[in-house]
LUMZADREN-373039 format. One record per residue (C-alpha): x negated, y, z negated; residue in three letters; chain. Coordinates in nm, 4 decimals. Layout:
REM residues N
X,Y,Z,r,c
X,Y,Z,ALA,A
...
REM end
This chain:
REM residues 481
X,Y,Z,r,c
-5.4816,-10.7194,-15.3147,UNK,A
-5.1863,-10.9950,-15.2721,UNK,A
-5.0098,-10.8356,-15.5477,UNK,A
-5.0549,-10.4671,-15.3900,UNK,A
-4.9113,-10.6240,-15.0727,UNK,A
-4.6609,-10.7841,-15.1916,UNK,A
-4.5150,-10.4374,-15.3445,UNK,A
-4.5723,-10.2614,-14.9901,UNK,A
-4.3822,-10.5486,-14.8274,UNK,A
-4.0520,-10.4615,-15.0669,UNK,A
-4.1065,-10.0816,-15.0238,UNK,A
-4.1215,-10.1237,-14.5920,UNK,A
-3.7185,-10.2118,-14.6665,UNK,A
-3.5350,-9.9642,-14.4894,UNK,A
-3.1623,-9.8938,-14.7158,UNK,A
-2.9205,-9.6447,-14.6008,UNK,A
-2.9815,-9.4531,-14.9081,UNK,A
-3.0710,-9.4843,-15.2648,UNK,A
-2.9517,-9.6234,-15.5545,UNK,A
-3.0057,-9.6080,-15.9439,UNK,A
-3.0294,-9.9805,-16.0596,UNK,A
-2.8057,-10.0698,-16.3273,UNK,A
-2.8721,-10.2411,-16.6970,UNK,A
-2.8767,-10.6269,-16.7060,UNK,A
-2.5213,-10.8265,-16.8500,UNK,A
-2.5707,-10.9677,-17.1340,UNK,A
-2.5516,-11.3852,-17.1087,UNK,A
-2.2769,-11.5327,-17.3933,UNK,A
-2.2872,-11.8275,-17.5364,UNK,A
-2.1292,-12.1424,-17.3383,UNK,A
-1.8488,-12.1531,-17.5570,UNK,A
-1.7442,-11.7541,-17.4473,UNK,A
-1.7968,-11.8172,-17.1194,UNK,A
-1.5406,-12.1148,-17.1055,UNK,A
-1.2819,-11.9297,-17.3426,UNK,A
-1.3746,-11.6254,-17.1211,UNK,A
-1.2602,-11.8531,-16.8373,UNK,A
-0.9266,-11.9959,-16.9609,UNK,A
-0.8573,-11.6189,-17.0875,UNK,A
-0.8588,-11.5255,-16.7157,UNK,A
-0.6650,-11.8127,-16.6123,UNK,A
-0.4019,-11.6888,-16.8457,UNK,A
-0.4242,-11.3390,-16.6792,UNK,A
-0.3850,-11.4781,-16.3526,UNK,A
-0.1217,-11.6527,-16.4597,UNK,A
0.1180,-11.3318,-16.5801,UNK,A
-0.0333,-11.0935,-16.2905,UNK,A
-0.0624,-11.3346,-16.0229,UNK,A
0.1789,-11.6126,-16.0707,UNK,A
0.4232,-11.3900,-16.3079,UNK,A
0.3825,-11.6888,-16.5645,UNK,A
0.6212,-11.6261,-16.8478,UNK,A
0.4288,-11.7393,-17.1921,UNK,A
0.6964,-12.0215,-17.2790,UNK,A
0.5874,-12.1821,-16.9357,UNK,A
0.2370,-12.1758,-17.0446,UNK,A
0.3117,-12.2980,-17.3844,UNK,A
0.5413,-12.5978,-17.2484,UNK,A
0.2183,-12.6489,-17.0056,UNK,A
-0.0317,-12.6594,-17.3078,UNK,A
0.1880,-12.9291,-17.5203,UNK,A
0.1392,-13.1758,-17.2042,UNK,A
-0.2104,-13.2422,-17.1163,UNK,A
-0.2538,-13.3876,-16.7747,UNK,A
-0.4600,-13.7129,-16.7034,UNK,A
-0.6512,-13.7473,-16.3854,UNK,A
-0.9357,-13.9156,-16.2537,UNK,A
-1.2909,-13.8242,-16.2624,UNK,A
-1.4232,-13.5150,-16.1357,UNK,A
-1.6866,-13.7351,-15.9633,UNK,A
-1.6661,-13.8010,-15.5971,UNK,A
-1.5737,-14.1472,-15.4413,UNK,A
-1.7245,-14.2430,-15.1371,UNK,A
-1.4295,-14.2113,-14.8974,UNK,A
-1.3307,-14.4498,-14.6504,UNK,A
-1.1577,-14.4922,-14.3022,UNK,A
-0.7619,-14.5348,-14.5015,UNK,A
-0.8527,-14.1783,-14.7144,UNK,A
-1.0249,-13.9517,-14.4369,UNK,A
-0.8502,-14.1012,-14.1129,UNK,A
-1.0095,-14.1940,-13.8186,UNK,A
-1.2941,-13.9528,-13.6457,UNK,A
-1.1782,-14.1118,-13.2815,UNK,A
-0.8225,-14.1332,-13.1680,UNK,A
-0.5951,-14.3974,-13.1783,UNK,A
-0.2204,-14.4489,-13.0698,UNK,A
0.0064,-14.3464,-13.3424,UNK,A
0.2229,-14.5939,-13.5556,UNK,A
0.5573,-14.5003,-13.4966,UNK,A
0.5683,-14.4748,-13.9372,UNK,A
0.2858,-14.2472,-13.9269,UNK,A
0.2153,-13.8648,-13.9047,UNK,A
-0.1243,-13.7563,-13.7904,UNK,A
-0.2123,-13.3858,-13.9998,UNK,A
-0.5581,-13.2769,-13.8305,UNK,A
-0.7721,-13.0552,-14.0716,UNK,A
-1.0742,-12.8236,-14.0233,UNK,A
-1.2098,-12.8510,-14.3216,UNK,A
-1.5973,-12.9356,-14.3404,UNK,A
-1.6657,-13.3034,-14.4371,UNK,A
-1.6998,-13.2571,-14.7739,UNK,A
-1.3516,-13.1205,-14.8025,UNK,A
-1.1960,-13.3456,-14.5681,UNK,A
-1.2986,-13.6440,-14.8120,UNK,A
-1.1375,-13.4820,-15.1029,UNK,A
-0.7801,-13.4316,-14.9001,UNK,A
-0.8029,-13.7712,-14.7969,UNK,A
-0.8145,-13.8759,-15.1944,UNK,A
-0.5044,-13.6950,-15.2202,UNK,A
-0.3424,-13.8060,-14.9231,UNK,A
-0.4461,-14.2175,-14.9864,UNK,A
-0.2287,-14.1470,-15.3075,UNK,A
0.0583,-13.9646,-15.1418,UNK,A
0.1024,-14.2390,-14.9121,UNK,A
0.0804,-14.4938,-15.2360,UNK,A
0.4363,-14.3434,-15.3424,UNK,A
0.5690,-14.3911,-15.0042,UNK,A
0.7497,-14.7282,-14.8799,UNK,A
0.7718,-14.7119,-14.4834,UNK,A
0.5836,-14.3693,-14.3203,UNK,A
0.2363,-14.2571,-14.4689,UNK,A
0.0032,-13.9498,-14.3213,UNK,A
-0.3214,-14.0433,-14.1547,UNK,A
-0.5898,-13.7760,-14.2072,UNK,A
-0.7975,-13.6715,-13.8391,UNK,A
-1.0568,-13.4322,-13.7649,UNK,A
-0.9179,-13.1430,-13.5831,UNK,A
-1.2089,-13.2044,-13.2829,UNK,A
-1.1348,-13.5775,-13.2473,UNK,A
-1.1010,-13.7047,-12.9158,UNK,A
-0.7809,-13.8754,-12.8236,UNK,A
-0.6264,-13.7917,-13.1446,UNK,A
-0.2040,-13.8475,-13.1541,UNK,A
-0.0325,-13.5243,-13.1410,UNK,A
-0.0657,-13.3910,-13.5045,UNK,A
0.2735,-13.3553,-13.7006,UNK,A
0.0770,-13.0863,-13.9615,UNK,A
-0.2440,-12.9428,-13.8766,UNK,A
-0.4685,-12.7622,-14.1121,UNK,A
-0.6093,-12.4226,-13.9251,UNK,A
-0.8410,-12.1656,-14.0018,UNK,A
-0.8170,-11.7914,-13.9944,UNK,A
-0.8242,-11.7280,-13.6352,UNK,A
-0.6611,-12.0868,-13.4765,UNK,A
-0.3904,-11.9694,-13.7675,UNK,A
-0.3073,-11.6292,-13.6241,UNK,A
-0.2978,-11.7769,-13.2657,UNK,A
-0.0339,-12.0743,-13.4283,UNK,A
0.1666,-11.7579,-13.5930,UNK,A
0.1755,-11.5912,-13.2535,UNK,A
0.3393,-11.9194,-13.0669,UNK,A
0.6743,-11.9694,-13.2656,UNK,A
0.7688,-12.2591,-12.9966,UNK,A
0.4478,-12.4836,-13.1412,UNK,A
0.5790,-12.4823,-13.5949,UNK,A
0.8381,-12.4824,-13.7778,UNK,A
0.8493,-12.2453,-14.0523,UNK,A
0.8052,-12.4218,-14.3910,UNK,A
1.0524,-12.2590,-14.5557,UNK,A
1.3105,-12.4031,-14.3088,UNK,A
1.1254,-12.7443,-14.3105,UNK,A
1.1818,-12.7430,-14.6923,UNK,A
1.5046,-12.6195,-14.6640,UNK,A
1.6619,-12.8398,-14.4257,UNK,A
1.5087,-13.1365,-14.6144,UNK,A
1.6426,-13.0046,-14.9092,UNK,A
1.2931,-12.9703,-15.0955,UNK,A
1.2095,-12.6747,-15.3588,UNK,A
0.9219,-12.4742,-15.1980,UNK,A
0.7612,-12.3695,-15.5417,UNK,A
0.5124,-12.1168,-15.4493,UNK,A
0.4541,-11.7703,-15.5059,UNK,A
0.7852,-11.5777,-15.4264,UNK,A
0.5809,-11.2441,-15.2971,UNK,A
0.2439,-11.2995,-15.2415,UNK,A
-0.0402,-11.0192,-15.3995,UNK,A
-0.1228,-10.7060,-15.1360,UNK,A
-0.4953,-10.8454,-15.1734,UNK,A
-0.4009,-11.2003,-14.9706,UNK,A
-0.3439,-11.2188,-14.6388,UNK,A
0.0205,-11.1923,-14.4501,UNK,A
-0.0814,-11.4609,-14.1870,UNK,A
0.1685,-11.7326,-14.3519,UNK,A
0.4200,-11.5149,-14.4413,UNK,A
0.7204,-11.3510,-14.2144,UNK,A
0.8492,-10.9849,-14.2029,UNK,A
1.0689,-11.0980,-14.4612,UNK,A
0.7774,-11.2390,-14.6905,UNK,A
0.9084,-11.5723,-14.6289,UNK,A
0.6616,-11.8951,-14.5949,UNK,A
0.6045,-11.9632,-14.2203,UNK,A
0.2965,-12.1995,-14.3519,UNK,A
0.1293,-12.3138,-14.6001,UNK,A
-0.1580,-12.1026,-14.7182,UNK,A
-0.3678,-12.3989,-14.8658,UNK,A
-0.7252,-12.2707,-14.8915,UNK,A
-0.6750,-11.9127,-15.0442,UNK,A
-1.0442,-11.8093,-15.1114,UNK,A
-1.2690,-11.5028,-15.1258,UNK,A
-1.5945,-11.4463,-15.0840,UNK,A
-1.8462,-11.4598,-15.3782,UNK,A
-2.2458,-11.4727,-15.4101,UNK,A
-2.4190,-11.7742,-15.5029,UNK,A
-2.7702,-11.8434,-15.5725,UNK,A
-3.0622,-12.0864,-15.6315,UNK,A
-3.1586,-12.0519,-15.9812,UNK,A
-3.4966,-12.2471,-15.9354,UNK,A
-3.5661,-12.0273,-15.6652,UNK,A
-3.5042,-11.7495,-15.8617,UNK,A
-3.7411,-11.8574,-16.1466,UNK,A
-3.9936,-11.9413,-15.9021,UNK,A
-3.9839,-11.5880,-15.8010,UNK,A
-4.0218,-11.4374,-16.1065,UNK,A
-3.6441,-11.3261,-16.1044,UNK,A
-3.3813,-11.3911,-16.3982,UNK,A
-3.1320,-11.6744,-16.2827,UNK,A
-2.9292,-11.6372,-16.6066,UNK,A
-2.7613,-11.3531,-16.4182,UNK,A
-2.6708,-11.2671,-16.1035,UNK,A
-2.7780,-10.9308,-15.9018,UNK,A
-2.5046,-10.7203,-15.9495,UNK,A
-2.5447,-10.4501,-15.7093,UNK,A
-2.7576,-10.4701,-15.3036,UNK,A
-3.0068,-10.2718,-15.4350,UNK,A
-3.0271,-10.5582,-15.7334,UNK,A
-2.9922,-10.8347,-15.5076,UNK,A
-3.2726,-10.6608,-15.2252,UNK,A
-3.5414,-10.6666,-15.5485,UNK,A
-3.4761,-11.0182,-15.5932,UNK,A
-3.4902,-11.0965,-15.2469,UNK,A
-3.8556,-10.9041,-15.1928,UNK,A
-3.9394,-11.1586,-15.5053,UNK,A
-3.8741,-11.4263,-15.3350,UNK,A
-3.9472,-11.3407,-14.9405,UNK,A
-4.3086,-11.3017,-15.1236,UNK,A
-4.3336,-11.6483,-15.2389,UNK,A
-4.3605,-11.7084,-14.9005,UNK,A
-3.9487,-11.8376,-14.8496,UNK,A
-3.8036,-11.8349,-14.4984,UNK,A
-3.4422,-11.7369,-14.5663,UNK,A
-3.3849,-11.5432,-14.9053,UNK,A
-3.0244,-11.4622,-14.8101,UNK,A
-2.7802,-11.5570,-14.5629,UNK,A
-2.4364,-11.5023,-14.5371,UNK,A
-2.1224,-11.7098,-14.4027,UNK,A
-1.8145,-11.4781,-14.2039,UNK,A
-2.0232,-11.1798,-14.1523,UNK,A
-1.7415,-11.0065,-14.0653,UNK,A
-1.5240,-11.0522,-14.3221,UNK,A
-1.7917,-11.0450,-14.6345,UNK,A
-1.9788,-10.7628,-14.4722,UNK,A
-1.6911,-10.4817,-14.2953,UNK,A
-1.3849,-10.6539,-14.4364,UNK,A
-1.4258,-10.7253,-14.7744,UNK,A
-1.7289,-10.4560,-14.8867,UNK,A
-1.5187,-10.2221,-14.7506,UNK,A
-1.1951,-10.3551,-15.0028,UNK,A
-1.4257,-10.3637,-15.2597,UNK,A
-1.5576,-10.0303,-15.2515,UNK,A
-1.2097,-9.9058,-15.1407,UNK,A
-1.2788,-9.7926,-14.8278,UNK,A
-0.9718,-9.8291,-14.5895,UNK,A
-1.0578,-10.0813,-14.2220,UNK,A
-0.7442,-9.8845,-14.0784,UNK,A
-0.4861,-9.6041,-14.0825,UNK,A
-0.1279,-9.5983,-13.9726,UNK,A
-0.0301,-9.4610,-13.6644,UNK,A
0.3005,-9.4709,-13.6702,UNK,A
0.4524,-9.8342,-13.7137,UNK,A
0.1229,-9.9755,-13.6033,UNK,A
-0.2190,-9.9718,-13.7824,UNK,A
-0.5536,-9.8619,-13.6418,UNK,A
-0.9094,-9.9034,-13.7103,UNK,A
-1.0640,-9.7067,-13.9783,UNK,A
-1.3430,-9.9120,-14.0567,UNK,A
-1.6503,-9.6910,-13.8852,UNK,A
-1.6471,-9.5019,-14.1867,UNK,A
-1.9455,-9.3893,-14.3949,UNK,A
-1.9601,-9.6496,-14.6483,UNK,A
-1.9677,-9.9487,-14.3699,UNK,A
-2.2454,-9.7328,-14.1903,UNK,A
-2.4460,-9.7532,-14.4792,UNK,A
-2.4023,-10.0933,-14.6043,UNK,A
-2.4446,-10.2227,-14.2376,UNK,A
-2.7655,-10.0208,-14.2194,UNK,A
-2.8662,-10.2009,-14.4961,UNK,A
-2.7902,-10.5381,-14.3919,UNK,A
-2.9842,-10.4598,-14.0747,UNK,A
-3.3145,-10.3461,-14.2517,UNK,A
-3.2869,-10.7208,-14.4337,UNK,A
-3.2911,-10.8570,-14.0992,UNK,A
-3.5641,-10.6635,-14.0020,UNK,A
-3.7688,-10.7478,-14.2522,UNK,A
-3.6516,-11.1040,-14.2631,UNK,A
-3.4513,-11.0961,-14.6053,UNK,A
-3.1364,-11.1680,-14.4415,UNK,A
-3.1431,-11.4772,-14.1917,UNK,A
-2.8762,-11.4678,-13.9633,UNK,A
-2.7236,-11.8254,-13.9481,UNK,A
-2.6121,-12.0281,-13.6267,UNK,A
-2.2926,-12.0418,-13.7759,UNK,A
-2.1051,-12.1021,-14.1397,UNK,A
-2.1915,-12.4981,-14.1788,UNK,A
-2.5619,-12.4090,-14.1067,UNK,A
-2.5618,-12.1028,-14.3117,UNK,A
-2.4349,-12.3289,-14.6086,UNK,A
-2.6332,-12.6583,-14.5121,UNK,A
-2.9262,-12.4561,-14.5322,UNK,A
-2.8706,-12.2780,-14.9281,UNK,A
-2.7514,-12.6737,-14.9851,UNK,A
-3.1154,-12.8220,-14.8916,UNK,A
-3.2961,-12.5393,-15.0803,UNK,A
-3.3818,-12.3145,-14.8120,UNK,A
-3.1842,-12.0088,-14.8969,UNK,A
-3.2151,-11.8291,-15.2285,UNK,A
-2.8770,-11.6697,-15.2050,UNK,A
-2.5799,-11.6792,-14.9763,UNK,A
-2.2574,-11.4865,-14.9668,UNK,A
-1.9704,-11.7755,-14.9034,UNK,A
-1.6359,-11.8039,-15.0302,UNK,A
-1.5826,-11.9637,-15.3739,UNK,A
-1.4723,-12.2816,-15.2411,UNK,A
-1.8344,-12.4094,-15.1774,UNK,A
-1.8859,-12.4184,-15.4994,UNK,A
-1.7377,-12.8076,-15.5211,UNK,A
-1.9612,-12.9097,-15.2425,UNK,A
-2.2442,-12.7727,-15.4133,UNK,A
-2.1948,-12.9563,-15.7872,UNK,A
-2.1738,-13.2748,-15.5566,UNK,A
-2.5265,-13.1779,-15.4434,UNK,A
-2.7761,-13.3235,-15.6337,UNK,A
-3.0565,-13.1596,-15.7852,UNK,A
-2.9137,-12.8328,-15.7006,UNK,A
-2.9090,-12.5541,-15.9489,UNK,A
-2.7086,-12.2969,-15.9242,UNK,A
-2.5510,-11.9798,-16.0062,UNK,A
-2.2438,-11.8039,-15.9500,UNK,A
-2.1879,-11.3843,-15.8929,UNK,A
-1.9896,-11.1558,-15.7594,UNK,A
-2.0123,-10.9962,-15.4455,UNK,A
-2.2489,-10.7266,-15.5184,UNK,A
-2.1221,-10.3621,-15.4696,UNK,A
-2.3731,-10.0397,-15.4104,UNK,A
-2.3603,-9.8762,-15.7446,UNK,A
-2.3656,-9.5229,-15.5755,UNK,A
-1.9976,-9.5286,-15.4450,UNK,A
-1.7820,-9.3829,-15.7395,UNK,A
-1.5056,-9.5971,-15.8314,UNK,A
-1.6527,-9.9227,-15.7137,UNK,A
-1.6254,-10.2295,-15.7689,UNK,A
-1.2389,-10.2015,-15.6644,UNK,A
-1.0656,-10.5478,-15.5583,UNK,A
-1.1946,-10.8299,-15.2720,UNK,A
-0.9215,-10.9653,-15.0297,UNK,A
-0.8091,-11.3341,-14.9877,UNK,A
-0.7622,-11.5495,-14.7317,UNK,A
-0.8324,-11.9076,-14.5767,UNK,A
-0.6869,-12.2422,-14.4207,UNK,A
-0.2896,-12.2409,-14.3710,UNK,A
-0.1264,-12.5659,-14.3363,UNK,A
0.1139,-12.5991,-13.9858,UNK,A
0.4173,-12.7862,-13.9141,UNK,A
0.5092,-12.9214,-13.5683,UNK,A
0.8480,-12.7872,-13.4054,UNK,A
0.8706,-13.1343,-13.2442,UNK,A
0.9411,-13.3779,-13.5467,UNK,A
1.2988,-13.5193,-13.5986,UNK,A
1.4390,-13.5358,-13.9123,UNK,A
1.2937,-13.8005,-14.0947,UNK,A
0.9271,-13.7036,-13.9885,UNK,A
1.0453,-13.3955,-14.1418,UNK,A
1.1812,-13.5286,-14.4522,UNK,A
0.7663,-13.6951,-14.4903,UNK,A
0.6446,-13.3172,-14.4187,UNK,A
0.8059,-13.1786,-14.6822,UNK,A
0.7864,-13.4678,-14.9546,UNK,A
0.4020,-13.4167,-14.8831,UNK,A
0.4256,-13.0390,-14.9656,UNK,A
0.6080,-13.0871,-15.2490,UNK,A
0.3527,-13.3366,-15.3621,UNK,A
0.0931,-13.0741,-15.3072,UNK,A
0.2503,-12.8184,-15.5241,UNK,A
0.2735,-13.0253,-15.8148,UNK,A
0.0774,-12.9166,-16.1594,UNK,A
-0.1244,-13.2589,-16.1652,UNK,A
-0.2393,-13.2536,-15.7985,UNK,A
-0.2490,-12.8459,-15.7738,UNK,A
-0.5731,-12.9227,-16.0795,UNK,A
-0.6986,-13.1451,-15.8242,UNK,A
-0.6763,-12.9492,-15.5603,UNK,A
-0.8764,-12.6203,-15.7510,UNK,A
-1.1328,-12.8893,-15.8673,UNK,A
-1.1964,-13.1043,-15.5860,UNK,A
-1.1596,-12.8648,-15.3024,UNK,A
-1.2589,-12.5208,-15.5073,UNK,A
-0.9351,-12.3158,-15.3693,UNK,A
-0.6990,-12.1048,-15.5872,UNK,A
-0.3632,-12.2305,-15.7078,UNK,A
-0.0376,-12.1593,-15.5263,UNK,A
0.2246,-12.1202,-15.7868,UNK,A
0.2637,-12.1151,-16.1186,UNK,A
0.2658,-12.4482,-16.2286,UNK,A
0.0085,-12.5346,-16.0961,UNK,A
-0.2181,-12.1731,-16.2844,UNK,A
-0.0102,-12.2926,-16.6072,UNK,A
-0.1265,-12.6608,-16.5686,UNK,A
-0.4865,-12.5336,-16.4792,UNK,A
-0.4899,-12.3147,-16.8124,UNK,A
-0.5131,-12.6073,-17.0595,UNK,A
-0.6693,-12.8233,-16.8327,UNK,A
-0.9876,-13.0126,-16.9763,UNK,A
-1.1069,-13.0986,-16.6039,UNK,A
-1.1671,-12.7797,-16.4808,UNK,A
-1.3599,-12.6389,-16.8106,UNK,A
-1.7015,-12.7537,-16.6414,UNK,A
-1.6465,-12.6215,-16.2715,UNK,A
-1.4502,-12.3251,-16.2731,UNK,A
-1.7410,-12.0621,-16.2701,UNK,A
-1.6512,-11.9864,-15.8824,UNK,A
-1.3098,-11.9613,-15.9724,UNK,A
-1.3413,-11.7112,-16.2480,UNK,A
-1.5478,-11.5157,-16.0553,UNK,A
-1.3006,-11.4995,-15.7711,UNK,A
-1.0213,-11.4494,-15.9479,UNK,A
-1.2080,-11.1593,-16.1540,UNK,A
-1.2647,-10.9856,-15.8358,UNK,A
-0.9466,-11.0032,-15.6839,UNK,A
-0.8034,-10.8747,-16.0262,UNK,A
-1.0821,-10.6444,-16.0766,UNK,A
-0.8440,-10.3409,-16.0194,UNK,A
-0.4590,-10.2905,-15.9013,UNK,A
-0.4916,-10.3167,-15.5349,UNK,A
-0.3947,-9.9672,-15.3111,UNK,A
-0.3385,-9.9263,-14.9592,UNK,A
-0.7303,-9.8833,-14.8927,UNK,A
-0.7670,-10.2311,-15.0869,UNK,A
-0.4955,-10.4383,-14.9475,UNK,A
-0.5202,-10.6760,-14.6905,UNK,A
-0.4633,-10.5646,-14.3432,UNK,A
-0.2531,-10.7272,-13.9881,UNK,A
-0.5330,-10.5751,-13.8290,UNK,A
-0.7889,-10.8174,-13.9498,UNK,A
-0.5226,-11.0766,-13.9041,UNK,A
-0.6215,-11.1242,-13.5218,UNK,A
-0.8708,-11.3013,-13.4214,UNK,A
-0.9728,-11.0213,-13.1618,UNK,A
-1.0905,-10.7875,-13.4679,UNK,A
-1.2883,-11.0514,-13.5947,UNK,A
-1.4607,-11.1627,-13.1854,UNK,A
-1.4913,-10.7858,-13.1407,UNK,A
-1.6885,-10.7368,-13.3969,UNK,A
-1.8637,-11.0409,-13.4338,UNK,A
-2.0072,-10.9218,-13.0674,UNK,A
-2.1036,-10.5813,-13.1954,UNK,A
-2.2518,-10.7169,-13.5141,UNK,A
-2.4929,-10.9351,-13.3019,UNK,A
-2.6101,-10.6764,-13.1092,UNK,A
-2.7022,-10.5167,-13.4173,UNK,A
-2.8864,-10.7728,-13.5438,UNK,A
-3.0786,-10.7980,-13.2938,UNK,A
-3.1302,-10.4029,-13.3348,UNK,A
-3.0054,-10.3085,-12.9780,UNK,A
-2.7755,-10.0384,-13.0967,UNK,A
-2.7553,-9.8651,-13.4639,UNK,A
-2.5017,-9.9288,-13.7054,UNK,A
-2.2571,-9.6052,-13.6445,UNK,A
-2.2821,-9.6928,-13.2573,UNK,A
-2.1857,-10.0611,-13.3645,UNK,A
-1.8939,-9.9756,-13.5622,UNK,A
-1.7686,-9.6861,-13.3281,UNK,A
-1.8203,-9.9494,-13.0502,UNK,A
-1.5478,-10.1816,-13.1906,UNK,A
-1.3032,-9.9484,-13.3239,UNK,A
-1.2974,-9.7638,-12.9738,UNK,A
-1.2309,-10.1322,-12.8279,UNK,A
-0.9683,-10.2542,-13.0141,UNK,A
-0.7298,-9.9136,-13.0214,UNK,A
-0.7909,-9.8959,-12.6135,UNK,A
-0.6782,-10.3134,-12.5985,UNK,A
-1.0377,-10.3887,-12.4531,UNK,A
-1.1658,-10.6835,-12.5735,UNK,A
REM end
């Protein structure tokens, strides 16, 4: 009878229509799957980076030495102060929003920046500390960095910081359609420094998994995939199967990229939403009859949404590929890395996912040996040695091509670059097209709190999917927020 149950329970999920599930991938030995991972390294190097092979060869005759891959406990001198202080007249304040976790590993990076330097040094602070000097760089997400981009009295652009200090700025010279334009000018020039490119990915908890009856050497490929595993597993008797970090972005922005299905249309010079379309109908439908039937747990934000795979109480959770350092320095924690799954129905799909993430601000206000620090600090950054660091320790993809060539025959990141691969894969999973390109509408942070307001009235099923969709579009082309 509990067995007869438990197969009503997974047929009572409501999908928005049906879908033919796929054969299994086949599961390669270790030693593929890392030469499987340097191979796409390389790729990203040529497509991404535009890598020329003697680079890469020079790269692969000088191995690079660097510390551990395990974490240090970090102290007040590496993370900065969590309450305000007044500000040495020798020191700039850069204020992050990273999580803790992350914060830490900067902090590494920045204790040895400030080794090399004699007389000023850079003091790490917690964006929401109290008191805190004014900040001389400031590390912003998404939406804080489209309202810094908007007020060009508050930064300088980096490329004239580097400039005018006469520092190379060795990043990529036209960024890929699939990551954002938020840092970057009408003239594709840096205005900051895009430090935490990500994209969304699927991880899950492999013990959970097996405990369910479900195969953790792969991951669900497709929803319908993913909503089998997840009945497994809601009838072990789990209270959050999935959950899901940036709604918004991993479930309208990026499904729709990935199954190429355009979020907006030109009219004229200006670009308007598109993304009430048929295929985000569906796959919002779908996401609502999880809810519904408790499959999908709707978080209180990101940190809890993550907190809550990290303690074992989610099976699965849809994050960007970043997490994926906080979770090897979780102990005890086994898990596995997918793609974002795609609904194996829509012809041509999987397509490409979009990238985006903390961009690194500098003040307008700094005179010229404050900005002299700035952009010895950015050059630092952008280094091969400390660009491996940076893809190890904090998860994010590589800004130029030193640092991809330097990452291709490094031994460090052989171990954790699973997240990596995977993100990269999908972002290079196809040549990106209009419909798969990133978009200045989801730029503004008013796309994102429109719809974050329609998607919660979904969830809490007081309106249907189409009416939630049609709701936002018709907001943001009338200018109603």
């Amino acid at each position: 009878m509990q067995q007869k149950n438990a197969v009503e329970h997974r047929k009572s999920v409501q999908i928005g229509t049906v879908c033919t599930v796929g054969g299994h991938l086949s599961v390669k030995p270790m030693r593929h799957a890392l030469a499987k991972a340097l191979q796409v390294i390389g790729v990203v190097s040529v497509i991404w980076f535009g890598v020329a092979p003697s680079l890469v060869d020079a790269a692969a005759k000088k191995p690079l030495a660097a510390k551990s891959s395990k974490p240090a406990k970090a102290d007040a001198a590496e993370t900065g102060d969590k309450a305000g202080t007044a500000q040495d007249e020798n020191e700039l304040v850069l204020t992050t929003a990273f999580s803790a976790d992350h914060a830490a590993q900067l902090g590494h990076i920045v204790a040895r920046f400030n080794a090399s330097q004699k007389e000023m040094h850079i003091r790490v602070v917690d964006q929401y500390a109290e008191g805190s000097a004014q900040p001389a760089m400031q590390i912003l997400d998404e939406d804080d960095s489209a309202d810094m981009a908007a007020s060009k009295n508050r930064f300088k652009p980096l490329w004239q910081v580097m400039q005018s200090a006469a520092e190379p700025l060795d990043v990529v010279s036209k960024m890929p359609p699939m990551v954002s334009r938020l840092s970057l000018d009408d003239k594709g020039r840096m205005l900051g420094l895009p430090v935490g490119l990500s994209t969304p990915v699927m991880f899950y908890n492999k013990a959970i998994f097996r405990k369910a009856g479900v195969d953790a050497r792969v991951a669900p490929r497709s929803w319908w995939e993913l909503q089998e595993a997840l009945g497994r597993v809601r009838d072990i008797g789990s209270s959050c199967p999935y959950t899901s970090t940036r709604a918004v972005n991993v479930h309208v922005e990026n499904t729709s990229a990935w199954h190429g299905a355009p979020v907006v249309r030109s009219a004229g010079r200006s670009e308007v939403p598109a993304f009430n379309g048929l295929l985000q109908i569906k796959h919002l439908a779908m996401m609502t009859s999880w809810v519904k039937s408790r499959y999908y747990v709707i978080p209180t934000n990101d940190r809890d949404a993550e907190q809550r795979f990290l303690n074992g109480e989610c099976a699965v959770i849809t994050t960007t590929q970043a997490f994926a350092t906080t979770a090897m320095r979780k102990q005890g924690l086994d898990f596995g890395v997918g793609k974002l799954p795609y609904h194996d129905d829509v012809a041509g799909a999987p397509h490409n996912t979009l990238a985006d993430g903390p961009v690194l601000w500098v003040s307008s206000r700094l005179n010229k040996k404050q900005e002299k620090l700035v952009a010895s600090f950015v050059r630092f950054l952008l280094t091969p040695e400390i660009q491996v660091e940076w893809q190890r320790d904090m998860g994010y993809l590589p800004l130029n091509r030193a640092g991809a060539a330097a990452t291709l025959n490094s031994q460090l990141l052989q171990e954790d670059l699973q997240a990596q691969r995977v993100a990269i894969e999908q972002l290079l999973n196809k040549p990106a097209v209009p419909a798969t390109s990133s978009s200045r509408l989801f730029d503004q942070p008013a796309t994102h709190q429109v719809l974050d307001k329609e998607l919660k009235d979904l969830w809490q099923d007081k309106i249907p999917a189409k009416q939630a969709l049609d709701n936002a579009a018709s907001r943001l082309s009338n200018g109603r927020r």
